[in-house]
C-alpha positions in Angstrom: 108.4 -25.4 7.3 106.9 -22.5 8.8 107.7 -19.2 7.6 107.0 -15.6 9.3 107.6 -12.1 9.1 109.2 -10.6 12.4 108.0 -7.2 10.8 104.5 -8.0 11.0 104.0 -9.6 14.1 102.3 -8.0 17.1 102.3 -9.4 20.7 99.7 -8.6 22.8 99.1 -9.4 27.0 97.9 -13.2 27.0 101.5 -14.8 26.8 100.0 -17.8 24.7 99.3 -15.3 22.4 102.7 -14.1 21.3 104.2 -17.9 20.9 105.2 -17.9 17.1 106.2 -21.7 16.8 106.0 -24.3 20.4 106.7 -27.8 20.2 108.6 -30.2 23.0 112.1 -29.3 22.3 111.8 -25.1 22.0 109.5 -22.4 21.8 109.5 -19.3 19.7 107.7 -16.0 20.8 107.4 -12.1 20.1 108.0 -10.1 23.2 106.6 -5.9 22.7 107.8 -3.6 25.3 106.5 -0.3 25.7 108.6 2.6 26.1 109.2 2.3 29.8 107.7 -1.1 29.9 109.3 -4.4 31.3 109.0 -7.5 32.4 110.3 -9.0 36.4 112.4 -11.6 37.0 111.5 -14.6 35.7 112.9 -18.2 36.8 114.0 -19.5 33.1 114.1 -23.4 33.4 115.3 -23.1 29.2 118.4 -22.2 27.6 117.3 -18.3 26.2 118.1 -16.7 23.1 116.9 -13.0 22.6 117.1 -11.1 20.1 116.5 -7.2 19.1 114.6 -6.8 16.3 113.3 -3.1 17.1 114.5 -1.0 19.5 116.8 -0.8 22.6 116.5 -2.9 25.7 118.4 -3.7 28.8 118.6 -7.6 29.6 119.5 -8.7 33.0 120.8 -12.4 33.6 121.0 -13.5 37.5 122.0 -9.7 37.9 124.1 -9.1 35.5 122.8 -6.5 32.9 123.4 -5.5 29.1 121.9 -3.3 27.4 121.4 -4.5 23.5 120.2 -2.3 20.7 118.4 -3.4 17.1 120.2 -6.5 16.1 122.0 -7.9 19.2 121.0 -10.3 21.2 122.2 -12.9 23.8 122.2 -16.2 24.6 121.8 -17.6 28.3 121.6 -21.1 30.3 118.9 -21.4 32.4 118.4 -18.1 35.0 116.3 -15.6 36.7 115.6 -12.9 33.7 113.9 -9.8 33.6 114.0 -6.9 30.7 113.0 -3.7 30.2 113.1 -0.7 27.9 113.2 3.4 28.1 112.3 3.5 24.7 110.1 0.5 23.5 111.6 -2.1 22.2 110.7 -5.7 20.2 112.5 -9.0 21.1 112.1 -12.3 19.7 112.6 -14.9 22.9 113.4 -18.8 21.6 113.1 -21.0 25.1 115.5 -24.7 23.8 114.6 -26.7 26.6 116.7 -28.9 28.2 117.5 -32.6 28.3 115.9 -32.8 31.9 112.9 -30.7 31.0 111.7 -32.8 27.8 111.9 -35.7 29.4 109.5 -34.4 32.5 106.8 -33.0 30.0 107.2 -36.7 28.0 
């Protein structure tokens, strides 16, 4: 069991360093956006959750955008994603791989 506080955690600009939990089957990580910050379009090859845990941020899913505020999220197959935020906001990201993808990294 691993227990943590989404309160307290910070994310900072090396990727690796935001992962909260990673093993084969998913991967668990803080995402910070700045007010007026975002991230590109990212090829996803993992089922996506995301989740608000401060702030407001708009979430776009092979072009289709929402905008989610503190305590949505959304849940996506395998896309291009990109995010970003007018006002800052702080997202917890969970990658599930897929059947195909475990069994490449095995």
């Amino acid at each position: 069991m691993k227990v943590f506080d989404l309160k307290e955690m910070k994310s900072n600009e090396d990727k690796s360093g935001n992962v909260i939990h990673n093993t084969q089957e998913f991967k668990i990580r803080m995402i910070e956006l700045a007010p007026d910050g975002s991230i590109p379009p990212c090829e996803m090859a993992a089922n996506v959750i995301f989740f608000v845990a401060e702030g407001k941020a708009e979430v776009t899913v092979n072009g289709e955008a929402v905008s989610l505020s503190e305590g949505q999220g959304i849940v996506s197959d395998p896309a291009t994603i990109s995010m970003k935020s007018s006002t800052g906001a702080r997202l917890l990201g969970v990658q599930i791989m897929t059947a195909e993808r475990k069994s490449a990294n095995e």
